[in-house]
N, CA, C and O atoms as a GROMACS GRO file, in nm:
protein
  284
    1UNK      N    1  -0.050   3.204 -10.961
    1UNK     CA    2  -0.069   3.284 -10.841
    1UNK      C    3  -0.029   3.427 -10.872
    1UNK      O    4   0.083   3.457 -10.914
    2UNK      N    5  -0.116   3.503 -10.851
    2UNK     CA    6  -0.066   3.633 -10.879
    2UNK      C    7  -0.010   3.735 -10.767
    2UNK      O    8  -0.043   3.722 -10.649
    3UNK      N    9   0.076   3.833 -10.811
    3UNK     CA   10   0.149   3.884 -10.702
    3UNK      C   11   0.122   3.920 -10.591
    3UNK      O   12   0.214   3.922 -10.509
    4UNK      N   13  -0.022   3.961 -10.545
    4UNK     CA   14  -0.082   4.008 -10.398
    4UNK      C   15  -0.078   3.855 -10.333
    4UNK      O   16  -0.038   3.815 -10.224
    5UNK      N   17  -0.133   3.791 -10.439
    5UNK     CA   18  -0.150   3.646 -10.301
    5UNK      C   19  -0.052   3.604 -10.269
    5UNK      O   20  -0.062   3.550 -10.159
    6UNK      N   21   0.089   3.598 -10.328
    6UNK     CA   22   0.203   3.564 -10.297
    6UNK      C   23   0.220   3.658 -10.161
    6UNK      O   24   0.221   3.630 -10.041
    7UNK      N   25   0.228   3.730 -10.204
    7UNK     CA   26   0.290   3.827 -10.080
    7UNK      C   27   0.218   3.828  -9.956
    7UNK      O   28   0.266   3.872  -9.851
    8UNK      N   29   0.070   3.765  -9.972
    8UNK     CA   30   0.039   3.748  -9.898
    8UNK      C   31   0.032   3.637  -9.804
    8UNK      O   32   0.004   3.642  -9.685
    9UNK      N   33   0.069   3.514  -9.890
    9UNK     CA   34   0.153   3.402  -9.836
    9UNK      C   35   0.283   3.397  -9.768
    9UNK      O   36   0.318   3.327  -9.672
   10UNK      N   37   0.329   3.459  -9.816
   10UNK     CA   38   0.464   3.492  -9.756
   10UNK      C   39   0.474   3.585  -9.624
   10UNK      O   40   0.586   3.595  -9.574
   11UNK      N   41   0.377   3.648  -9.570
   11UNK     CA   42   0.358   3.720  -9.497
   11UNK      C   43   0.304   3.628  -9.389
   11UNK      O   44   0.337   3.681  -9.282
   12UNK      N   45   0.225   3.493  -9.359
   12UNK     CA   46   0.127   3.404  -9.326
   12UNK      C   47   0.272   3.301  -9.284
   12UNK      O   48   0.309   3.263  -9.173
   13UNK      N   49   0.312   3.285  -9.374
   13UNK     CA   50   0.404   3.158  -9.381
   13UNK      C   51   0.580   3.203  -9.395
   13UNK      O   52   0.638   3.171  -9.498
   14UNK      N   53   0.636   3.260  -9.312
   14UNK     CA   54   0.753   3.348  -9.299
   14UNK      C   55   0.850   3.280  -9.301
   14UNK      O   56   0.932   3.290  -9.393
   15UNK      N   57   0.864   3.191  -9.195
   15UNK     CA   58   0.995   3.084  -9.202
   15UNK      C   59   0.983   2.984  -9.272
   15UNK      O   60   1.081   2.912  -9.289
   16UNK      N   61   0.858   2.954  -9.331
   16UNK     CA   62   0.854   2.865  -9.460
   16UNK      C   63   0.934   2.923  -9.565
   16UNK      O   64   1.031   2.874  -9.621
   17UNK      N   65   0.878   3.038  -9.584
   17UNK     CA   66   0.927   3.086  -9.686
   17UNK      C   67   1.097   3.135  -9.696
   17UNK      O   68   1.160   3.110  -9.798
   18UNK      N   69   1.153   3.196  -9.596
   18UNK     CA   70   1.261   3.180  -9.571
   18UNK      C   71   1.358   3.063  -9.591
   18UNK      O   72   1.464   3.090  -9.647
   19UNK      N   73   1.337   2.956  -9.560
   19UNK     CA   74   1.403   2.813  -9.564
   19UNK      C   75   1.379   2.798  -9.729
   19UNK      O   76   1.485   2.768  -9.784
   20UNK      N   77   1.272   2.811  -9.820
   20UNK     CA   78   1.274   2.795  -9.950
   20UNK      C   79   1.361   2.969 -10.038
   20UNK      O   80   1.368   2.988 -10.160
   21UNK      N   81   1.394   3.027  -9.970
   21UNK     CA   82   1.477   3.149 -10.058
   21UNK      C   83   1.583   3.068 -10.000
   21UNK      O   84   1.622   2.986 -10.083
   22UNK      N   85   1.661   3.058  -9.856
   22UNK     CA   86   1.796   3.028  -9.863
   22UNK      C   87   1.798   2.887  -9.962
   22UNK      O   88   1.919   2.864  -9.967
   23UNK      N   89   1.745   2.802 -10.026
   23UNK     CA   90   1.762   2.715 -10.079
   23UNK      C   91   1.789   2.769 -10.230
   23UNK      O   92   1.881   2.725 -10.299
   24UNK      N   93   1.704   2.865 -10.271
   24UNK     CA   94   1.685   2.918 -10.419
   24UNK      C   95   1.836   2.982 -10.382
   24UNK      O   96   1.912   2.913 -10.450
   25UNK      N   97   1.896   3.054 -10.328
   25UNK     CA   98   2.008   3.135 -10.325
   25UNK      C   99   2.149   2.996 -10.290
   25UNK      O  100   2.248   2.994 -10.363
   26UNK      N  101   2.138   2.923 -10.206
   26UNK     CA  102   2.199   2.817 -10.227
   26UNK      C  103   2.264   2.740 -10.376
   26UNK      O  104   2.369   2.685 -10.409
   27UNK      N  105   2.146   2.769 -10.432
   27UNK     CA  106   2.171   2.672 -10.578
   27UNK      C  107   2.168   2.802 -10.686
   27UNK      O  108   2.102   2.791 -10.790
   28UNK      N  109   2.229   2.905 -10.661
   28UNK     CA  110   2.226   3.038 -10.742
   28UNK      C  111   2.133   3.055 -10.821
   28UNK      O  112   2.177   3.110 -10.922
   29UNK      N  113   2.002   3.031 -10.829
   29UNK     CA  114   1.800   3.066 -10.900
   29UNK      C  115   1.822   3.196 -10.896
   29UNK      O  116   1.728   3.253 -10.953
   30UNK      N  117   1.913   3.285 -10.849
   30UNK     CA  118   1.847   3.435 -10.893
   30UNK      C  119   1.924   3.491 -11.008
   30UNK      O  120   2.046   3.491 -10.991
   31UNK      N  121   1.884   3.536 -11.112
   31UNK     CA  122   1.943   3.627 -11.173
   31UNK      C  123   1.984   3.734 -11.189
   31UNK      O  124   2.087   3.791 -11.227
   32UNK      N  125   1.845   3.766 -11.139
   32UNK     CA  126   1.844   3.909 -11.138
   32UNK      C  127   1.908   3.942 -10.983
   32UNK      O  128   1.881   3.892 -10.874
   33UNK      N  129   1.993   4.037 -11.017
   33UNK     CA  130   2.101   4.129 -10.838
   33UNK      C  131   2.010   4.179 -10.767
   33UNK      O  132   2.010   4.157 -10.646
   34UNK      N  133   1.926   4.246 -10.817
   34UNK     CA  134   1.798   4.348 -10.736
   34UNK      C  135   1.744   4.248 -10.659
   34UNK      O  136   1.749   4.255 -10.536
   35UNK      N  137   1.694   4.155 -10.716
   35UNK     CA  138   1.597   4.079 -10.656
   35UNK      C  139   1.656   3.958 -10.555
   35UNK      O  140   1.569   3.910 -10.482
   36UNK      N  141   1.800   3.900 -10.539
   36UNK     CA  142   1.846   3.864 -10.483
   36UNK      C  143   1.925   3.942 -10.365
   36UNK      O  144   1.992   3.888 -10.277
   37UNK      N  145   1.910   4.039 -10.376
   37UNK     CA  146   1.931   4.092 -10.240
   37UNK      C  147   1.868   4.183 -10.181
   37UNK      O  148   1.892   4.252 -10.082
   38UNK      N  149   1.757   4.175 -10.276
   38UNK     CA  150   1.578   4.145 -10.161
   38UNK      C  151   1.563   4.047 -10.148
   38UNK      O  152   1.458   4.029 -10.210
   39UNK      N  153   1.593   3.955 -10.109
   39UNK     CA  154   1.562   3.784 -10.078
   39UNK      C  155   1.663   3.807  -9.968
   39UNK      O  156   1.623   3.770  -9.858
   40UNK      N  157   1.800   3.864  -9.971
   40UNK     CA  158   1.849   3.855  -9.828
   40UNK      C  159   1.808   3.949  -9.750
   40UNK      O  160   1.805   3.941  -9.627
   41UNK      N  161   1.773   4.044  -9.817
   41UNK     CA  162   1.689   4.123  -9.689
   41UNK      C  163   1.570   4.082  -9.651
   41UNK      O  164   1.528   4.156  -9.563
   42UNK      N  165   1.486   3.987  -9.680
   42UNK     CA  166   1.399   3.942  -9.668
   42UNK      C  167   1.398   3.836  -9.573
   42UNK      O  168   1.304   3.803  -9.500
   43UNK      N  169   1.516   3.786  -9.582
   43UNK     CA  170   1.544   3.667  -9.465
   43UNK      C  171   1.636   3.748  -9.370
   43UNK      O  172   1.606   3.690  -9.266
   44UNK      N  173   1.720   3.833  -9.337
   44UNK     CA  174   1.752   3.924  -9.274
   44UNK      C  175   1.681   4.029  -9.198
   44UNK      O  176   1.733   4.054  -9.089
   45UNK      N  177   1.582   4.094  -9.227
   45UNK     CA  178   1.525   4.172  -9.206
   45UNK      C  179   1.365   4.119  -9.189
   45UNK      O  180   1.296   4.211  -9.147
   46UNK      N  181   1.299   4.012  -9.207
   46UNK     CA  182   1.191   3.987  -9.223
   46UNK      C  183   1.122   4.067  -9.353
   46UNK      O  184   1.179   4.150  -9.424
   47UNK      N  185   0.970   4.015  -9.364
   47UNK     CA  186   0.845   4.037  -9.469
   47UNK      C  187   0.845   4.186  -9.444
   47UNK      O  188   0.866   4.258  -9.542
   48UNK      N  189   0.826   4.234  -9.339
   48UNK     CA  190   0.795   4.365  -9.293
   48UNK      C  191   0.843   4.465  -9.357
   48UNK      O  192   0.779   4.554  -9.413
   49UNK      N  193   0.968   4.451  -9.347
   49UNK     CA  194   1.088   4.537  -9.396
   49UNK      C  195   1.096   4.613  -9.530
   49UNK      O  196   1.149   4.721  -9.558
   50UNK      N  197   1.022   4.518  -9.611
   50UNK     CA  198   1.010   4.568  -9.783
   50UNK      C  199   0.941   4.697  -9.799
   50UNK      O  200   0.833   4.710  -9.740
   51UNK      N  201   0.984   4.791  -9.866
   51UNK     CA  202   0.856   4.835  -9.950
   51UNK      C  203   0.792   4.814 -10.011
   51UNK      O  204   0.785   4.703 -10.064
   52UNK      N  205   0.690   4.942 -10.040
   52UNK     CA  206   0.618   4.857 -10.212
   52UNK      C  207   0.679   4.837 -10.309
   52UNK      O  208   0.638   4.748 -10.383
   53UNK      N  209   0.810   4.918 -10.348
   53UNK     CA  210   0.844   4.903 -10.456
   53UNK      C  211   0.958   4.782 -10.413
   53UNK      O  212   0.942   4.692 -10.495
   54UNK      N  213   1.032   4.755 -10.348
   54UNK     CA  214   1.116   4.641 -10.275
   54UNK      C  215   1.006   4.431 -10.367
   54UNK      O  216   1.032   4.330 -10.433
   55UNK      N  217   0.878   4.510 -10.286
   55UNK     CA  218   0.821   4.400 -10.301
   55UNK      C  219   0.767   4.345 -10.463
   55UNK      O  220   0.747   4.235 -10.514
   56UNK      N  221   0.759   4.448 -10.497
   56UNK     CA  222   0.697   4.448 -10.679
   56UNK      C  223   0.824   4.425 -10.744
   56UNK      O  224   0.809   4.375 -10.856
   57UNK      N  225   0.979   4.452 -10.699
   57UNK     CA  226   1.073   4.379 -10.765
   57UNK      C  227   1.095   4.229 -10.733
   57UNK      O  228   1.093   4.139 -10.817
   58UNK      N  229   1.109   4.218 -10.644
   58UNK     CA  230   1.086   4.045 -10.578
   58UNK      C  231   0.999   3.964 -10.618
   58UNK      O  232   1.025   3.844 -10.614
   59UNK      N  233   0.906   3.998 -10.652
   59UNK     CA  234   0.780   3.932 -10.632
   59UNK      C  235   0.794   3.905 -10.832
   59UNK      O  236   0.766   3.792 -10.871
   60UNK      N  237   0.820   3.969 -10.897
   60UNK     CA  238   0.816   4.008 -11.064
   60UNK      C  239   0.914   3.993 -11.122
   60UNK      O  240   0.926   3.944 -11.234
   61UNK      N  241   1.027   4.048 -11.028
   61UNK     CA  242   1.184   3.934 -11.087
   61UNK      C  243   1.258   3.853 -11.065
   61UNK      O  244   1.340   3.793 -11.134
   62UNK      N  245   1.214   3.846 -10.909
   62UNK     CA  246   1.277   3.747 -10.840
   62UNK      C  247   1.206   3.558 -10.855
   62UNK      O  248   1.260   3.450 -10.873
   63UNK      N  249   1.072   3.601 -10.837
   63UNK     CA  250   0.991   3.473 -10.864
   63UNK      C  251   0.921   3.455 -10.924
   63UNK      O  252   0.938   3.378 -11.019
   64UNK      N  253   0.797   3.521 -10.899
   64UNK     CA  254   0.746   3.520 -11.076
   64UNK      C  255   0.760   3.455 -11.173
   64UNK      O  256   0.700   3.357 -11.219
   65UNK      N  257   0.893   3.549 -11.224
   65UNK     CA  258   0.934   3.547 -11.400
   65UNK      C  259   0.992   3.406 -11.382
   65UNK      O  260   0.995   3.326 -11.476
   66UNK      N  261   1.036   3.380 -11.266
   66UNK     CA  262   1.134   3.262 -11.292
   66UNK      C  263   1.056   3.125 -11.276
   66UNK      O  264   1.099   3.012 -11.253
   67UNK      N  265   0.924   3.175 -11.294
   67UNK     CA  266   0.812   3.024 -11.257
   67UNK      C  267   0.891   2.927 -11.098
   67UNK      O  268   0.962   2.836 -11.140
   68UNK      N  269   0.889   2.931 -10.996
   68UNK     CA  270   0.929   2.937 -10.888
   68UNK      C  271   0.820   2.849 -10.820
   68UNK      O  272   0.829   2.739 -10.766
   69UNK      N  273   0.669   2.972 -10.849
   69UNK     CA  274   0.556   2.929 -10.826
   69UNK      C  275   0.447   2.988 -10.985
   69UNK      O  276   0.456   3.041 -11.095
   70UNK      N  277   0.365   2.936 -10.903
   70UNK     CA  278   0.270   2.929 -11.018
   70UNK      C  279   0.174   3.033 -11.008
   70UNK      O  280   0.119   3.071 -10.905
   71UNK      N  281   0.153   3.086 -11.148
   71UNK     CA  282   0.125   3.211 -11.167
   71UNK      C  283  -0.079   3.250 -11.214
   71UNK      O  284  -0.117   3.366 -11.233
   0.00000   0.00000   0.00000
């Protein structure tokens, strides 16, 4: 899945997606700092909230790289 469709899933499917980050952050899946706290702002703040550049770190370090979903 590449990064627009994600985001664009995630935009479609909000509290889905929410309930699967507090789970990834639950079981510590993030590595990367940047990108884990765009995941709480993300469930804090909603989809909306990101920028572009907010979202191109999330989306590329947060899940992505970490095969999460499928690419």
């Amino acid at each position: 899945m590449q990064s627009e469709q994600l985001k664009q899933r995630i935009l479609r499917e909000p509290s889905k997606f929410n309930i699967f980050l507090k789970e990834l952050i639950s079981e510590n899946r993030f590595e990367d700092g940047e990108a884990l706290e765009i995941a709480l702002l993300l469930i804090k703040n909603g989809s909306e909230s990101l920028s572009d550049k907010q979202w191109h770190v999330f989306l590329e370090n947060g899940i992505l790289r970490d095969k999460y979903v499928d690419k």
